[in-house]
C-alpha positions, 0 to 999 in steps of 0.5 A: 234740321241742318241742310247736311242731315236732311241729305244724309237722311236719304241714304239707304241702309247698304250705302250708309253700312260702312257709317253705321258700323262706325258708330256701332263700334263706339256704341260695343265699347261704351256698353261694354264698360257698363256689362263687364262688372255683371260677370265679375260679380262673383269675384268682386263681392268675393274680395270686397265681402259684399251681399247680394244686396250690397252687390246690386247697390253698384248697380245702383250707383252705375244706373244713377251715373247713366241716368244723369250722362243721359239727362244731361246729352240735350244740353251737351248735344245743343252747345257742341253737337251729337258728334262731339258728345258722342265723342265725349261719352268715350273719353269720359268713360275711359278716364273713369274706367282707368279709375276705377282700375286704380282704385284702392278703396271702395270708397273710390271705386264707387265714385269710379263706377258712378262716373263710368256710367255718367259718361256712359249715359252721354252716348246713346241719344246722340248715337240714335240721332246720327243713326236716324239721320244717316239712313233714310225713314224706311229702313230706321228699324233694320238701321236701328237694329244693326246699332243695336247688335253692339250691346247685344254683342257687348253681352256676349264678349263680357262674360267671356272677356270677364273670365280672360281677365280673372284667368290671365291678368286681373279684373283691374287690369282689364278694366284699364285696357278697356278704358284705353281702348274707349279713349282712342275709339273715341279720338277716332270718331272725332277725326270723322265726320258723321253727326256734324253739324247735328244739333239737339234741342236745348232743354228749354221750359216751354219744350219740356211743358210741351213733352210732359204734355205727350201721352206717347212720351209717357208711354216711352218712359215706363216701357223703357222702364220695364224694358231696362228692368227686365234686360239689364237687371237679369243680365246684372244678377244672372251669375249670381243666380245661377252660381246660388242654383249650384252652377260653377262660375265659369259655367254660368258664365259661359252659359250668359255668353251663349245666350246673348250670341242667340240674341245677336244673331236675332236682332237683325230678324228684330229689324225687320219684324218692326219695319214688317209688322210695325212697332205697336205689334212688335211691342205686344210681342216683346212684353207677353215673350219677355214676361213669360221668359222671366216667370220661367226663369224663376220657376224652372229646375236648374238644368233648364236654366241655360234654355230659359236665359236663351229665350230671355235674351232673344226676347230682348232684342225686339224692344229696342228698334221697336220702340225707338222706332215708334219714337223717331214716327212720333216726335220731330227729328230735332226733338227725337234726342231730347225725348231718348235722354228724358225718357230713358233715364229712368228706365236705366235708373230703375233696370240698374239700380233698384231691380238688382237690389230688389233681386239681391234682397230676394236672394239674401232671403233665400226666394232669389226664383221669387223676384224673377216671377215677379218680375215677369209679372211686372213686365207683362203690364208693359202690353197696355203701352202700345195702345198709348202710342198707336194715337201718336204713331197714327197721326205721325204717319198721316203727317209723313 
């Protein structure tokens, strides 16, 4: 690491606050971009004609945009540093976002939603990278979970910010304004200096050998796997289900909304159940919680709905800072960025692609609860993957 990021690492949480909302903020809008098209589904597959199916296949189309922005960080990482690409994820989403406001085929909007998610996908390895090199080892899970408030949060305005849109303008137009809003919150973070200087590692072969050689590193790609599928797939389909279960959708939407300001509200308490209890427990807890939560959701009657959504979304928050936790103990700073934009690709590329179809094909088969409980079931297998990483952590934690 550079002499300036070994400096910054000893700040503490309080004196680095005013830097961590900095990047929080760019991390709400880049979010925001890849969950506003959840809670305008309904109206979209509306005026375009669409399944279920077909539905979850723009989902396809934004994780596989998100799965390459992420592949390709290191390399944009290595050559400019984690500022300038963080910078570059905001421009490149907002140009995509005016695209696909001015789209007029679906041909063209399909290609606008890939490119929202390429660029999108750019931002999160260099955003955790600024993080943990702006707050000192000890408090990476409070940091990390105050980052994490902005997807969180980006959960809760959608669907709100969704309704305003169909209310008042247009989906289109709001798409724009929110293009133009991630194109001057990322000309902004340029004029600053936080993450300068601070490089990744270049994707070399014998780097790459040597993480697929990792069992942690495998561990990290499929818990955020099934991380991604169960957050982000059910947030994707969450309307749709609802709205097929007799609940109007400005209802259900705003029953969406009230569950993800729940979980924002619980992702601080994530923070500190991971520095507290550490990550291998905080792990087991998330996937038992999160599995049940799913299974439920697909079971329950209709009025308990909302109450299980709560659950899900609170659920949801202690996976990320827990992980990344466990991540940033067990790989070197220098690697820490490559490992996220490798392993988290993936897991994007299934949580919105392939589990929104899967949920859309079930719902076009009439069993939409179906695909819920299996789900849940799914993610439960995720409580064999702390074990794989207490090894790594173990010596990590010898070493520091």
């Amino acid at each position: 690491m550079t002499r300036r990021t070994r400096e910054t690492s000893e700040r503490t949480l309080a004196a680095a606050l005013p830097a961590l909302l900095c990047v929080s903020t760019l991390y709400l809008l880049s979010f925001l971009a890849r969950t506003i098209l959840a809670p305008l589904l309904p109206a979209v597959r509306a005026e375009l004609g669409l399944g279920h199916a077909a539905s979850g296949e723009l989902y396809l189309l934004l994780g596989s945009g998100i799965a390459l922005g992420l592949l390709s960080n290191s390399l944009a990482a290595s050559l400019l540093d984690h500022r300038r690409a963080a910078v570059l994820s905001a421009v490149s989403t907002g140009a995509a976002l005016l695209w696909a406001a001015a789209s007029g085929g679906m041909e063209s909007f399909r290609c606008a939603l890939f490119a929202v998610g390429l660029g999108a996908g750019l931002y999160l390895p260099s955003g955790v990278a600024i993080v943990t090199a702006t707050v000192r080892a000890p408090d990476w899970g409070k940091a990390l979970a105050l980052h994490e408030l902005a997807p969180n949060l980006s959960f809760a305005l959608a669907p709100l910010l969704a309704e305003a849109m169909l209310h008042w303008l247009s989906w289109r137009v709001g798409l724009a304004v929110l293009g133009v809003l991630e194109i001057l919150a990322g000309l902004f973070f340029l004029a600053g200096r936080l993450g300068v200087g601070l490089r990744g590692s270049a994707p070399r072969p014998g780097v790459l050998r040597g993480l697929m050689r990792e069992p942690a590193f495998w561990a990290v790609v499929c818990a955020f796997g099934l991380a991604v599928s169960a957050s982000f797939g059910t947030y994707s389909m969450s309307t749709l289900y609802m709205v097929d279960r007799g609940i109007p959708r400005p209802q259900a939407n705003g029953f969406l909304s009230l569950a993800r300001l729940a979980a924002l509200f619980a992702a601080l308490g994530a923070g500190w159940v991971t520095d507290r209890l550490g990550p291998t427990a905080t792990l087991r807890a998330y996937f038992l919680g999160m599995g049940a939560a799913l299974a439920s959701l697909g079971l329950a009657p209709t009025a308990v709905l909302p109450w299980l959504l709560v659950c899900e979304a609170v659920c949801s928050v202690f996976f990320f800072p827990a992980c990344v936790a466990a991540l940033s103990r067990a790989f070197p700073g220098e690697l820490r960025s490559l490992t996220l934009s490798l392993a988290v690709p993936l897991g994007l590329a299934l949580g919105l692609g392939g589990v929104p179809v899967a949920l859309g094909a079930f719902g076009d088969a009439g069993v939409f609860g179906l695909g819920f409980v299996l789900l849940g079931g799914l993610v439960c297998c995720g409580l064999l993957l702390p074990r794989r990483l207490r090894p790594r952590l173990a010596r990590s934690d010898e070493r520091g």
